[in-house]
Backbone of each chain as ProteinMPNN parsed JSONL, in Angstrom:
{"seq_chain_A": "XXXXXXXXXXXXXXXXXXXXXXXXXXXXXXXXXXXXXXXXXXXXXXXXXXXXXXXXXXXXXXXXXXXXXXXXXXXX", "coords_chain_A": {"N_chain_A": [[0.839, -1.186, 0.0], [0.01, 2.182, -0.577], [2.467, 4.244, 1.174], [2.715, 6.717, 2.387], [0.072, 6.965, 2.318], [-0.772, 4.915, 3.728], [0.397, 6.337, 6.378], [-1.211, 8.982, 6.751], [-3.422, 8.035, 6.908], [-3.263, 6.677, 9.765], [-2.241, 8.622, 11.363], [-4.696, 10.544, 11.444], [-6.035, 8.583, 12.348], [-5.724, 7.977, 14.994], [-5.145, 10.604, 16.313], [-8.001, 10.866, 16.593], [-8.593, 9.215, 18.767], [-8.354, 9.188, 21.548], [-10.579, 11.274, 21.666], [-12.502, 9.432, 21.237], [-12.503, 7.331, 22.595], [-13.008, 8.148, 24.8], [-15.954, 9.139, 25.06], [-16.841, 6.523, 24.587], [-16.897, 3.583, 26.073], [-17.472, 1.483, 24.748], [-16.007, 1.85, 22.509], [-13.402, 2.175, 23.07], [-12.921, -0.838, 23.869], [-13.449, -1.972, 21.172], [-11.434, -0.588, 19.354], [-9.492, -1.881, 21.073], [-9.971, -4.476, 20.374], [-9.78, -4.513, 17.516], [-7.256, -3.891, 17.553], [-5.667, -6.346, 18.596], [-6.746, -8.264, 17.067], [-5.656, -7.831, 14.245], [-3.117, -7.846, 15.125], [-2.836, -10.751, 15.185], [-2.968, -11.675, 12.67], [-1.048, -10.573, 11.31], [1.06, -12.175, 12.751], [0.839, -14.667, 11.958], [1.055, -14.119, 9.162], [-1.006, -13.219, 7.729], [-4.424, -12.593, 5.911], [-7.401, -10.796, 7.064], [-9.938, -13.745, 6.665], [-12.873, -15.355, 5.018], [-14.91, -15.795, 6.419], [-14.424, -13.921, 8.42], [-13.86, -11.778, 7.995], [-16.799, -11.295, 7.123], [-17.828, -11.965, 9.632], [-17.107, -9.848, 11.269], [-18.729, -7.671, 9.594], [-20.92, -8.339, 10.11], [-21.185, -7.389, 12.77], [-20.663, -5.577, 13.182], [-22.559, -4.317, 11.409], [-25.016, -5.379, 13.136], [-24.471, -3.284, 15.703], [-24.885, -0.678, 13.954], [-27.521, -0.749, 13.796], [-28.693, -0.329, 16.422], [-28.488, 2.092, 16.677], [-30.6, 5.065, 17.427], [-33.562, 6.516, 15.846], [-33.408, 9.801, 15.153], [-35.814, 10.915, 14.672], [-37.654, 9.267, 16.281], [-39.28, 8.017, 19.275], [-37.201, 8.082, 22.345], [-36.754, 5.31, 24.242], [-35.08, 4.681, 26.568]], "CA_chain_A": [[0.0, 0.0, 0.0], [1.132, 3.507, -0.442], [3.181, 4.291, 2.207], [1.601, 8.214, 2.722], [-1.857, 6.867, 2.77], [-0.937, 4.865, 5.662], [0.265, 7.347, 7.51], [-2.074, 9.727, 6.426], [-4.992, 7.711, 7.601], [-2.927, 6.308, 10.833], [-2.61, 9.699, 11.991], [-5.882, 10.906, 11.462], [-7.154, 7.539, 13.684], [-5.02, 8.28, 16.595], [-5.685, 11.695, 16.765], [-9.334, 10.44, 17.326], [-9.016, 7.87, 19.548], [-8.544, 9.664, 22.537], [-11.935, 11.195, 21.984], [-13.611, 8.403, 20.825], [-12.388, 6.646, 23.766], [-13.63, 9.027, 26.148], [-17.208, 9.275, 24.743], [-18.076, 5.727, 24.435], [-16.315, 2.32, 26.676], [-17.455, 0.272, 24.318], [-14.976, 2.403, 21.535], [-12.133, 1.544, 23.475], [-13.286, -2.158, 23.335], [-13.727, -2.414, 19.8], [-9.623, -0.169, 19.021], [-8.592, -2.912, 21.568], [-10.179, -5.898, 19.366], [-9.244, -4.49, 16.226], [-5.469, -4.33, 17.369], [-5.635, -7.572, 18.452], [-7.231, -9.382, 15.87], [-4.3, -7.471, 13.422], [-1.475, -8.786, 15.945], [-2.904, -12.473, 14.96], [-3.235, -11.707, 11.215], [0.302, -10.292, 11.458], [2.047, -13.114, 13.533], [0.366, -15.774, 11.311], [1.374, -13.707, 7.996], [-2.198, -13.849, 6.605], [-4.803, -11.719, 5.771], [-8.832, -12.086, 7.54], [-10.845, -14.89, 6.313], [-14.176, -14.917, 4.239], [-15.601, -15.322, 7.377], [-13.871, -13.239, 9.805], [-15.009, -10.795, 7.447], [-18.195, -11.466, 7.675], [-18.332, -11.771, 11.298], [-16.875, -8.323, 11.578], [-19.769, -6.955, 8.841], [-22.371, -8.611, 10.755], [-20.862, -6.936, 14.284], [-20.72, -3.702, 12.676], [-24.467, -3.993, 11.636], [-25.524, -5.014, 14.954], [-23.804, -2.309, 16.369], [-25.469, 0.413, 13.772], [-29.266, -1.301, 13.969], [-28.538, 0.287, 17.703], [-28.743, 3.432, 16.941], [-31.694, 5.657, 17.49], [-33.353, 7.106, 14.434], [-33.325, 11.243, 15.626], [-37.292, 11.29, 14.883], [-38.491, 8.593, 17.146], [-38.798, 8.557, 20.787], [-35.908, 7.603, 23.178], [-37.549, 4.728, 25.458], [-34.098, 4.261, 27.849]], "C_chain_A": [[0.871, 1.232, 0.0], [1.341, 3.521, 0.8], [2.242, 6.164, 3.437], [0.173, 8.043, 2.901], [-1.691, 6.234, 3.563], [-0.786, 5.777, 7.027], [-0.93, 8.495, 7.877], [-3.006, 9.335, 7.553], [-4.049, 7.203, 9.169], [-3.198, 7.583, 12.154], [-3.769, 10.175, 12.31], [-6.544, 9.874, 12.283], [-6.743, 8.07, 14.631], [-5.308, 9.59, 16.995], [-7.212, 11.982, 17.362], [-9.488, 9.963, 18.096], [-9.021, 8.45, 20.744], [-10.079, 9.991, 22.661], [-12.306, 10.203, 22.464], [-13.853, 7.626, 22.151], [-13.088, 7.248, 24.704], [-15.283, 9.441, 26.141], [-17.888, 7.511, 24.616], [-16.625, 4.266, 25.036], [-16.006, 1.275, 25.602], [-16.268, 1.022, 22.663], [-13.757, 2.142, 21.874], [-12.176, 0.11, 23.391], [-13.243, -2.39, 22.125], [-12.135, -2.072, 19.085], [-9.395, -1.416, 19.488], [-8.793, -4.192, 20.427], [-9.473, -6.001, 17.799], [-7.322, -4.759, 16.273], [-5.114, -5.343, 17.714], [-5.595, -8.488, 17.81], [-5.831, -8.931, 14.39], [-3.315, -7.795, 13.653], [-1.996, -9.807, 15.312], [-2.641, -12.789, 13.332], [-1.971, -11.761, 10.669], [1.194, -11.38, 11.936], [1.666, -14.549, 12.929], [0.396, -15.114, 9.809], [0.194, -13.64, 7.171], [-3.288, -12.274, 6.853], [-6.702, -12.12, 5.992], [-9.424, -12.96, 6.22], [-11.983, -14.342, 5.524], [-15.079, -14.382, 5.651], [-15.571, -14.907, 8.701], [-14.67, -11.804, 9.278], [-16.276, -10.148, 7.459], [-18.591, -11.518, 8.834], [-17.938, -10.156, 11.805], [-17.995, -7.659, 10.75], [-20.718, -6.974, 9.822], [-21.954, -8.165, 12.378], [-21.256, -5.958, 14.335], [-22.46, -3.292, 12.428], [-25.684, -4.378, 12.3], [-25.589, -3.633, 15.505], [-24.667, -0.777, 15.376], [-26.846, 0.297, 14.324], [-29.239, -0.176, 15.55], [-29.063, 2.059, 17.895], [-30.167, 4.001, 16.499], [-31.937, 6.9, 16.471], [-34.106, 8.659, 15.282], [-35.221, 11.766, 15.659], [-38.633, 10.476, 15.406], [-38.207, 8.664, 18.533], [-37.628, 7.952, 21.629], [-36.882, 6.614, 24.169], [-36.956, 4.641, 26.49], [-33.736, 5.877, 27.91]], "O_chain_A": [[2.028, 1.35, 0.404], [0.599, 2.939, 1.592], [1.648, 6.417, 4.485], [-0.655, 8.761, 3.461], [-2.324, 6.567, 4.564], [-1.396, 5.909, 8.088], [-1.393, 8.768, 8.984], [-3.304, 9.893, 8.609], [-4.708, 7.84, 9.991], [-3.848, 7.608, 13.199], [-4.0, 10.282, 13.514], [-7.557, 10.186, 12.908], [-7.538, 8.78, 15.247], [-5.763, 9.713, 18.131], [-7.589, 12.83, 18.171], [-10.635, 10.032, 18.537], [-10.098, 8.139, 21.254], [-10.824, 9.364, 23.413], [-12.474, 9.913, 23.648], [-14.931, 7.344, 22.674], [-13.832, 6.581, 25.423], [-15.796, 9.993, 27.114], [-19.093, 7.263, 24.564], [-15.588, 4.116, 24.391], [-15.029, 0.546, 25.431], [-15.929, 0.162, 21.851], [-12.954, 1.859, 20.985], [-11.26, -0.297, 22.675], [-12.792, -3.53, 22.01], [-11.582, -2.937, 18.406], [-9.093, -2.258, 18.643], [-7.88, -4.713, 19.787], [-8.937, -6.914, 17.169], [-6.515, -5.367, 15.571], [-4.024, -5.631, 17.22], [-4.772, -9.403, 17.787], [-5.261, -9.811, 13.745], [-2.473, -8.083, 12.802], [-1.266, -9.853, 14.322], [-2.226, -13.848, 12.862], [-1.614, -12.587, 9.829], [2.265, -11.41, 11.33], [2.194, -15.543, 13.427], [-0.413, -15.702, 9.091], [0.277, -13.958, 5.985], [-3.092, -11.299, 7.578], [-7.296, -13.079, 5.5], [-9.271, -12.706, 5.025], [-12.127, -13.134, 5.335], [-15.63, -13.318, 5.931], [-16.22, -15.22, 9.698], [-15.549, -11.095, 9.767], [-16.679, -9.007, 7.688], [-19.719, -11.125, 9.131], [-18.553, -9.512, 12.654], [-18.372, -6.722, 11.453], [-21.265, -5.996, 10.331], [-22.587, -8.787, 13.232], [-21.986, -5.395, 15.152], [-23.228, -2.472, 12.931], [-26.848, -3.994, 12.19], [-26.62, -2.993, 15.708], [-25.038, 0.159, 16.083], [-27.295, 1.076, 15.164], [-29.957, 0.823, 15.489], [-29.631, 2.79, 18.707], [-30.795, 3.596, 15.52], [-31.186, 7.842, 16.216], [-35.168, 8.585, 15.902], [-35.749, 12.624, 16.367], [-39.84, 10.654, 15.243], [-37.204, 9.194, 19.01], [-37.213, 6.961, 21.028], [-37.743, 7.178, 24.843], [-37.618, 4.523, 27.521], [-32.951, 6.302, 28.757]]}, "seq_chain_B": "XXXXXXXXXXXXXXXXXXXXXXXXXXXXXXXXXXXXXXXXXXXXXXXXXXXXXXXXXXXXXXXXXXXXXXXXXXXXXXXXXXXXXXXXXXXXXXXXXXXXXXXXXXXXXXXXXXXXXXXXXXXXXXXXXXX", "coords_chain_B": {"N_chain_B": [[8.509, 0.789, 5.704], [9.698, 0.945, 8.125], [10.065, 3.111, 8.598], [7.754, 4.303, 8.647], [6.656, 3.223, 10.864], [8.347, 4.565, 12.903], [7.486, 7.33, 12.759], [4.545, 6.614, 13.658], [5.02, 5.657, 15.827], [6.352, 8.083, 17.128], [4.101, 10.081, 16.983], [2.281, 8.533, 19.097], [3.558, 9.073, 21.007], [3.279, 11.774, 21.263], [0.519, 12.395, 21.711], [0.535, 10.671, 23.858], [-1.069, 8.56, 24.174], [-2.122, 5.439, 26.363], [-2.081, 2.709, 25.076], [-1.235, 3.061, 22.612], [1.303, 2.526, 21.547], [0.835, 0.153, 20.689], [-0.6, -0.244, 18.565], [-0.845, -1.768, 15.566], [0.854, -1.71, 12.056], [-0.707, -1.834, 8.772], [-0.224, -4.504, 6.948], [-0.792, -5.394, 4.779], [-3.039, -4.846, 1.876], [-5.8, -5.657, 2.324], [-5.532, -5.651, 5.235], [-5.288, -3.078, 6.276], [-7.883, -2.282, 5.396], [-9.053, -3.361, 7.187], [-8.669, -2.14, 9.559], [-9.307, -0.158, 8.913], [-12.365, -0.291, 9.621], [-12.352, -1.293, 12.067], [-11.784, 1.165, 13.383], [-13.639, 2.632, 12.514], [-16.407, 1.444, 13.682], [-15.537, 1.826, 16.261], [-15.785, 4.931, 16.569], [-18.464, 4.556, 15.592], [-19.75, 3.105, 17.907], [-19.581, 5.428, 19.884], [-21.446, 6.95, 18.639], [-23.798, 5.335, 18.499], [-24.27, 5.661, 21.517], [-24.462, 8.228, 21.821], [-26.951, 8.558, 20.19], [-28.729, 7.611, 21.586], [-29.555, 8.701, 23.954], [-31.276, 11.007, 25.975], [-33.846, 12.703, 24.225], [-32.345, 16.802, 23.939], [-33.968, 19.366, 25.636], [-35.761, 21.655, 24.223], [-35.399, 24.276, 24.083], [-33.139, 24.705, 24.881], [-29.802, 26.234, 23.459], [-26.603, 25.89, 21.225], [-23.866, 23.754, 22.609], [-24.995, 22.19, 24.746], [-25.676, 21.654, 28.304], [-26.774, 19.702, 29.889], [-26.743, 15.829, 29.264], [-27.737, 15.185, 27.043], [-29.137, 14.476, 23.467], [-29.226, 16.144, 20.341], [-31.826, 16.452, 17.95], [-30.521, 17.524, 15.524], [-28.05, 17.059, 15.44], [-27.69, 14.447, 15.935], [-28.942, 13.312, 13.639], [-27.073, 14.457, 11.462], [-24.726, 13.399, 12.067], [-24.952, 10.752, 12.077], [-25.796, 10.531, 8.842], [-23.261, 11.387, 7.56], [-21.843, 8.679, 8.717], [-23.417, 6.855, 7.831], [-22.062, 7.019, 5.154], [-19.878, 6.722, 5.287], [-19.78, 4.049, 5.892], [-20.516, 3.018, 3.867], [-18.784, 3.633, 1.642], [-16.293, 1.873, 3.13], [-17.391, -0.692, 3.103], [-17.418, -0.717, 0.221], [-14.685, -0.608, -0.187], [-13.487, -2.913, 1.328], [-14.94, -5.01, -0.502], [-13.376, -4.708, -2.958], [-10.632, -4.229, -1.873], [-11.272, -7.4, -1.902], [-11.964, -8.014, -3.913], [-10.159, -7.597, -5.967], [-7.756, -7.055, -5.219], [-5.392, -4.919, -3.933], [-3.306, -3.969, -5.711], [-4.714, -2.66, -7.622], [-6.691, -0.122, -9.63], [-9.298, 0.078, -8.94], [-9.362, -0.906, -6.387], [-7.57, 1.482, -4.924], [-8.637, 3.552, -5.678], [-11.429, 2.852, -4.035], [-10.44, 2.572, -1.418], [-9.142, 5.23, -1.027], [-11.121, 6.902, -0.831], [-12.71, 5.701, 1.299], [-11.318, 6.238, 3.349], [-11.133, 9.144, 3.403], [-14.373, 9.537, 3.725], [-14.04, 8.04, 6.194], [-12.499, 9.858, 7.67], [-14.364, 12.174, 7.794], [-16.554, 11.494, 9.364], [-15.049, 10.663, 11.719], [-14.486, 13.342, 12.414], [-16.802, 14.706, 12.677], [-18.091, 12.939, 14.956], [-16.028, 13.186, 16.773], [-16.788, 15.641, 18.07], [-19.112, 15.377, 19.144], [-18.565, 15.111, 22.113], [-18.498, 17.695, 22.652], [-20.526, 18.394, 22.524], [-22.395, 17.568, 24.426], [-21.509, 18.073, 26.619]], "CA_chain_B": [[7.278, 1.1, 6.463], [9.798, 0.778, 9.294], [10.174, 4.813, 9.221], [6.056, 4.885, 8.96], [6.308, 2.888, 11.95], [8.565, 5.503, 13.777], [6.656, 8.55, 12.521], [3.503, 6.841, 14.175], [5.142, 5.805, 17.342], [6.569, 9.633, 17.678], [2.415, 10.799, 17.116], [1.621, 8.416, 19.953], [4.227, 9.599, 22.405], [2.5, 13.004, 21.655], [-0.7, 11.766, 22.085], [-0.033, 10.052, 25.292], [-2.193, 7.169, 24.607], [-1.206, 3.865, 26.695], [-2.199, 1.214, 24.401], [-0.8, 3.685, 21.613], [2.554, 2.037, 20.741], [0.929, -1.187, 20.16], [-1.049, 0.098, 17.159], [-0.133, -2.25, 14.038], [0.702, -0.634, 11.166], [-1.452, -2.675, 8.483], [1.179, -4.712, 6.509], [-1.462, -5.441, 3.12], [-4.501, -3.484, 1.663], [-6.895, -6.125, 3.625], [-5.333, -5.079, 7.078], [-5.761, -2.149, 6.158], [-9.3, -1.88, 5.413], [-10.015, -4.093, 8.619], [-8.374, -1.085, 10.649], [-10.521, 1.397, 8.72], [-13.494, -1.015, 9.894], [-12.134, -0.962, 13.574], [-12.038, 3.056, 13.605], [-15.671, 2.849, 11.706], [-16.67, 0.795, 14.887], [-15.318, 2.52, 17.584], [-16.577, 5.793, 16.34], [-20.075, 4.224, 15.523], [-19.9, 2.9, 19.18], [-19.882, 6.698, 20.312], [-22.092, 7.705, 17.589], [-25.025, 4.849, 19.158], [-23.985, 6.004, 22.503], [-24.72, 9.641, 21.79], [-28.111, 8.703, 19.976], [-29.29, 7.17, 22.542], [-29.446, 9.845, 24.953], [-32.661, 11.734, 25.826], [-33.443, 14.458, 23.486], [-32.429, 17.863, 24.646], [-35.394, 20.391, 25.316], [-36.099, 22.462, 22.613], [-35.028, 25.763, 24.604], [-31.05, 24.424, 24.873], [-29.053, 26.106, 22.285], [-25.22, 25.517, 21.783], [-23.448, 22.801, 23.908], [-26.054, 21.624, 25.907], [-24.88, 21.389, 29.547], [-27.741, 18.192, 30.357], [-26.227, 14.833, 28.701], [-28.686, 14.58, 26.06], [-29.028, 14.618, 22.017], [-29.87, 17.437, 19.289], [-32.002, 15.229, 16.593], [-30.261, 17.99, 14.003], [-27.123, 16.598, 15.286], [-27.912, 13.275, 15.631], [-29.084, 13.726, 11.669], [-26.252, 15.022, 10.442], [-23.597, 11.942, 12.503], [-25.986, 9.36, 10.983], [-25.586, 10.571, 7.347], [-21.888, 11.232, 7.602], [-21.623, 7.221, 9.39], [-23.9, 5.723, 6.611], [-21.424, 7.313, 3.649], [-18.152, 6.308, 5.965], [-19.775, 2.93, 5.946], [-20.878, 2.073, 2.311], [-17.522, 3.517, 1.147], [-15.814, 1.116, 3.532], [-17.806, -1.821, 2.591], [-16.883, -0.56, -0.998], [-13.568, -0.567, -0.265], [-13.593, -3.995, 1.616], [-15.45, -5.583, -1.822], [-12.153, -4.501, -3.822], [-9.515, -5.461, -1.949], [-10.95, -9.033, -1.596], [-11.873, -9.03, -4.969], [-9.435, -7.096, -7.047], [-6.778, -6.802, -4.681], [-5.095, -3.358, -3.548], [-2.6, -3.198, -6.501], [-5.851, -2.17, -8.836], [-6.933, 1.376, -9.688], [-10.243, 0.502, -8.571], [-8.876, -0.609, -5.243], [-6.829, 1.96, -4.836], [-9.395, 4.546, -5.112], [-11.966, 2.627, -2.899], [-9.304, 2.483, -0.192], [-8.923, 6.622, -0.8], [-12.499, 7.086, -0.572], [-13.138, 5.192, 2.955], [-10.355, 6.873, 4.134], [-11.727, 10.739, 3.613], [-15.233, 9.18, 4.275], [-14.199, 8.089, 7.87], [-12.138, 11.032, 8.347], [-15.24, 12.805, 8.097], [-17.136, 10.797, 10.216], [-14.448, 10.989, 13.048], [-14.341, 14.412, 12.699], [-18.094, 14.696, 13.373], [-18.214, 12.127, 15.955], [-15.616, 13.632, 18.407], [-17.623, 16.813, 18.115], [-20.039, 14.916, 20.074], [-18.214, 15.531, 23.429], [-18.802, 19.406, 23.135], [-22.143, 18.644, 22.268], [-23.25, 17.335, 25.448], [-20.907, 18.329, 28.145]], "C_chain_B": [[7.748, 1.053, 7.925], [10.076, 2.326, 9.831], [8.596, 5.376, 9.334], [6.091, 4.366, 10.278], [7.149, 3.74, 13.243], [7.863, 6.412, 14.054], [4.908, 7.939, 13.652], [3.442, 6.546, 15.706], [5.715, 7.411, 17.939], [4.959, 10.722, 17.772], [1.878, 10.318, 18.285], [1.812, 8.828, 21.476], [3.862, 11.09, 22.653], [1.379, 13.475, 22.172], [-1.221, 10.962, 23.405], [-1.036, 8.953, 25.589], [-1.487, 5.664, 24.916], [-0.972, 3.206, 25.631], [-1.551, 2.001, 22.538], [0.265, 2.766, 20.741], [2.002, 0.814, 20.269], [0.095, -1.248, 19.028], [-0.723, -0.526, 16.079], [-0.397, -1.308, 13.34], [0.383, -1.678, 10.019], [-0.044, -3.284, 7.352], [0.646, -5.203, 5.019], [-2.624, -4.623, 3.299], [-5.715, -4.321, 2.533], [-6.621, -5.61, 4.819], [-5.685, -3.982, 7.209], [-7.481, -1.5, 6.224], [-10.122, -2.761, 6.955], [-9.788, -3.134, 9.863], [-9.569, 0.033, 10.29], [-11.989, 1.058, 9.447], [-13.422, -0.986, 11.587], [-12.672, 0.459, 13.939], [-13.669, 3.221, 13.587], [-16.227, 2.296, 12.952], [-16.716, 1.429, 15.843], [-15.994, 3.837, 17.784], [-18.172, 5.473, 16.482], [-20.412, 3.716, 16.905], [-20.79, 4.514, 20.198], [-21.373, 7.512, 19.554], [-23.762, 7.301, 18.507], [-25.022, 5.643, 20.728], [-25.032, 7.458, 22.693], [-26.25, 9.797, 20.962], [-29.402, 8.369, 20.352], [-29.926, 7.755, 23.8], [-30.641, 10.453, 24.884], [-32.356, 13.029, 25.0], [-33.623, 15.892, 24.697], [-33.654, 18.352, 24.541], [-34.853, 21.268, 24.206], [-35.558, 24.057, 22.957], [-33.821, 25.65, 24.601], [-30.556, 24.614, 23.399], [-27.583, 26.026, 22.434], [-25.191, 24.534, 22.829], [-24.213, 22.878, 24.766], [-25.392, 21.447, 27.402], [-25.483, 19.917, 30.267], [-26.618, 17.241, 29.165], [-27.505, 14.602, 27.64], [-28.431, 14.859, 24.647], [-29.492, 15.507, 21.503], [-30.262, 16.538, 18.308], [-31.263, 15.763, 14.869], [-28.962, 17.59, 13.986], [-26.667, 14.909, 15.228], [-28.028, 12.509, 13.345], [-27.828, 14.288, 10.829], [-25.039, 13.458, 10.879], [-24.11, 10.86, 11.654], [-25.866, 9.248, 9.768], [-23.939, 10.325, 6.933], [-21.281, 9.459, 7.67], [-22.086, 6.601, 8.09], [-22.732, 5.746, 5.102], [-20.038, 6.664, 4.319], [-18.666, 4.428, 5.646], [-19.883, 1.822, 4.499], [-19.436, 2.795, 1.744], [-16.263, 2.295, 2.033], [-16.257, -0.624, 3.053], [-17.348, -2.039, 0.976], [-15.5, -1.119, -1.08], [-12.893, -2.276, 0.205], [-13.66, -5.226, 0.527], [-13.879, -4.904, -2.728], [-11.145, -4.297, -3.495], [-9.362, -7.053, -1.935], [-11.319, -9.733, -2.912], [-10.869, -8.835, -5.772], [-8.233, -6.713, -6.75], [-6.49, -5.411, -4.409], [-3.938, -3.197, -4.551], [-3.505, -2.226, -7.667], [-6.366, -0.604, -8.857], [-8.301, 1.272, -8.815], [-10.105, 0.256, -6.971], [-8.948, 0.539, -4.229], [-8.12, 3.516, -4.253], [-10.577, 4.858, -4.464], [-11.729, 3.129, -1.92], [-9.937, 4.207, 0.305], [-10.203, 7.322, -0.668], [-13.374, 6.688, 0.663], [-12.405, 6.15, 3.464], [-10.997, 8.174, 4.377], [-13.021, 10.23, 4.6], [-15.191, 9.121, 6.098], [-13.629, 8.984, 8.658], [-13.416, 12.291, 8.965], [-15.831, 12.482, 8.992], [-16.529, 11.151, 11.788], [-14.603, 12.112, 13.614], [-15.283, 15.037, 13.274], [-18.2, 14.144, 14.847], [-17.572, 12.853, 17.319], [-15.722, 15.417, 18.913], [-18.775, 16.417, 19.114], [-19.659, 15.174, 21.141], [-18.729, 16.957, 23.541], [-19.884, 19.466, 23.165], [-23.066, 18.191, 23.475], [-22.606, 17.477, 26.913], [-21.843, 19.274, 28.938]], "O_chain_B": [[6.955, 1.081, 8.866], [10.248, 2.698, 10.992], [8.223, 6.426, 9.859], [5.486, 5.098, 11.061], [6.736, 3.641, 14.398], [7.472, 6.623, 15.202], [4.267, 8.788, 14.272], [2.588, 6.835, 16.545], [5.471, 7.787, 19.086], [4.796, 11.758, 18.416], [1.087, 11.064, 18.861], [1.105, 8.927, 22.479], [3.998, 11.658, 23.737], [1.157, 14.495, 22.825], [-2.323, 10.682, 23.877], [-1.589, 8.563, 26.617], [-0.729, 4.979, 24.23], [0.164, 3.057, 25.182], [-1.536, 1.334, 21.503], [0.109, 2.39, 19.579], [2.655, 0.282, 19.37], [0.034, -2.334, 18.452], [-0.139, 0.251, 15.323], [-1.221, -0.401, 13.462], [1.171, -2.621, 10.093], [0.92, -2.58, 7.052], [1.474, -5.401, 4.13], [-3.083, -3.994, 4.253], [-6.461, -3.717, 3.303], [-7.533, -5.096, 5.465], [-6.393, -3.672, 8.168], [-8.007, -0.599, 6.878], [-11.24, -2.724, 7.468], [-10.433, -3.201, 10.91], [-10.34, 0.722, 10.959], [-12.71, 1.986, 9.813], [-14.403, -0.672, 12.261], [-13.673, 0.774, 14.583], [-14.519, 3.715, 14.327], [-16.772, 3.293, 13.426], [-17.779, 1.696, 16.403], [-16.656, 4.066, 18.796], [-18.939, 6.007, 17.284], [-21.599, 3.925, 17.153], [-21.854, 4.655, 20.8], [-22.065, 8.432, 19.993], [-24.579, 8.098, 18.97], [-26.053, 6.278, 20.947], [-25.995, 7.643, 23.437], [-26.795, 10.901, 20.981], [-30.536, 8.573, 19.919], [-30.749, 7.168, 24.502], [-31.176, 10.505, 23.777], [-31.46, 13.871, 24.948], [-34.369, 16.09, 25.656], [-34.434, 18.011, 23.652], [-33.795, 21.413, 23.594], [-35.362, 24.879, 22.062], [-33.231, 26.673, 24.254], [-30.669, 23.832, 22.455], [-27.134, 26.071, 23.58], [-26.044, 24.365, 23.7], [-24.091, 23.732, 25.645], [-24.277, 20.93, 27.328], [-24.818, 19.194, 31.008], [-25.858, 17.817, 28.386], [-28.128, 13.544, 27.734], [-27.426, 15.547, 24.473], [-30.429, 15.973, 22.153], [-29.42, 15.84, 17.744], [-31.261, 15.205, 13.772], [-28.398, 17.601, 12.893], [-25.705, 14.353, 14.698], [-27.518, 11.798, 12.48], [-27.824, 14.47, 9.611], [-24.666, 12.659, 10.02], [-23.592, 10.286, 10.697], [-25.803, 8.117, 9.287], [-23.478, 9.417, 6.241], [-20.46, 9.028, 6.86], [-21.339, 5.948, 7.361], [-22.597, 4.848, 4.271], [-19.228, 6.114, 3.573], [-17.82, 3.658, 5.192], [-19.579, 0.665, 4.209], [-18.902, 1.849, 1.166], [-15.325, 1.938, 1.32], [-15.461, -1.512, 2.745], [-17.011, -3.123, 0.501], [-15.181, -1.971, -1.91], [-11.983, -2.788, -0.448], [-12.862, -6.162, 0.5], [-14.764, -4.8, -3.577], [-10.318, -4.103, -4.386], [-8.37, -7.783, -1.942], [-11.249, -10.916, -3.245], [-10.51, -9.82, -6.417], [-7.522, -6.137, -7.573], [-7.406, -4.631, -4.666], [-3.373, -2.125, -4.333], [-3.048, -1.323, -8.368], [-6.323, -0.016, -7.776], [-8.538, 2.189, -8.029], [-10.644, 1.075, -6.227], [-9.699, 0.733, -3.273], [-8.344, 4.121, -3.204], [-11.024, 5.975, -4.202], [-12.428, 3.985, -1.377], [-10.665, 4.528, 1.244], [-10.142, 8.506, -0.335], [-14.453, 7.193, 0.974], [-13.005, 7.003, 4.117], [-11.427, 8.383, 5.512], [-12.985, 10.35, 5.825], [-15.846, 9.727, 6.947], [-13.869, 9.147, 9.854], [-13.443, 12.972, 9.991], [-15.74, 13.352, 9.858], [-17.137, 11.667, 12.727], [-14.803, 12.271, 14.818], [-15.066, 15.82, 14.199], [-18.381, 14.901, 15.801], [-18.106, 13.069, 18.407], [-15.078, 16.111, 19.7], [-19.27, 17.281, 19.838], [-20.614, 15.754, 21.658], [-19.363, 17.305, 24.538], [-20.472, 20.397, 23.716], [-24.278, 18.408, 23.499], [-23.057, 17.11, 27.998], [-21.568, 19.586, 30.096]]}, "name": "protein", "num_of_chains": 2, "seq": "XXXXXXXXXXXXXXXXXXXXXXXXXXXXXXXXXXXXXXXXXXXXXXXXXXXXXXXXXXXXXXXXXXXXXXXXXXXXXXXXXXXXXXXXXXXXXXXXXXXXXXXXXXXXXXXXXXXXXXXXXXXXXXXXXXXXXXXXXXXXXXXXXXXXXXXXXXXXXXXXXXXXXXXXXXXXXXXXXXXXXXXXXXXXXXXXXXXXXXXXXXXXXXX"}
């Protein structure tokens, strides 16, 4: 990969993460998993699965379904 | 990529974040897009978090001082998130089919990337918005 678009975008995460972290627990949970699951990918030379993939899609759209659409009521 | 990997351990020692140094730095265009998918996550974590929240009254303008939501800001994170997310999924679909040496790759990739910049950039706007 280009080398400048990693950094690019590296920077631009980290400079977020502090927020992010500080607005939501489960955002620090999810950085932690992701750098995890990249150590394993990394230390086993490989790159995710069909269906690691897929288990990360289908996490992610759990995780939106969640959110509350701005013109219905809040019940919690 | 072992001087990208200085340059981003000298951002984290500025940054002060513990778990900072242990940051991989993605080592193909899949790792890559599974980090952009992490970020997209963690953000969207905050994003549910923050839309979840009782709506403010209607009399609170600017930074709200109660912990609650603006539905015009809620509306605007939500749109931003959905475009960070279908360019990521985009981008996902062409490195696993077409690899990351490909133009169309290439300018997937560069298209999540802005996408979730935006997104972030929104997102940790959310703190001011409800302190």
């Amino acid at each position: 990969m280009n080398s400048k678009t990693a950094l690019a975008f590296a920077i631009a995460a980290l400079e977020s993460l502090p927020t992010l972290i500080k607005l939501s627990v489960e955002a620090a949970k999810w950085i932690n998993d992701t750098i995890s699951t990249l150590r394993v990918f990394q230390a086993e030379g490989r790159d995710p699965t069909d269906a690691e993939w897929e288990a990360f899609n289908e996490r992610i759209e759990e995780l939106r379904a969640q959110r509350v659409d701005p013109d219905e009521d809040v019940d919690s | 990529m072992t001087k990208l990997k200085s340059k981003i351990f000298a951002l984290c020692l500025i940054v002060a974040l513990p778990a900072c140094n242990q940051i991989p730095v993605p080592e193909s265009p899949a790792q890559a897009v599974y980090q952009l998918q992490g970020t997209y996550a963690a953000a969207l974590s905050a994003e549910v978090t923050y839309s979840r929240l009782p709506k403010c009254p209607a009399e609170i303008e600017g930074p709200s001082v109660l912990r609650c939501s603006k539905p015009d800001v809620v509306r605007k994170v939500r749109t931003a998130s959905d475009i960070a997310w279908d360019s990521i999924k985009a981008a996902q679909t062409a490195v696993r089919t077409y690899g990351f040496g490909s133009d169309i790759s290439t300018t997937a990739y560069a298209s999540a990337v802005s996408a979730l910049k935006a997104y972030t950039d929104i997102t940790t706007t959310l703190e001011a918005s409800h302190e």
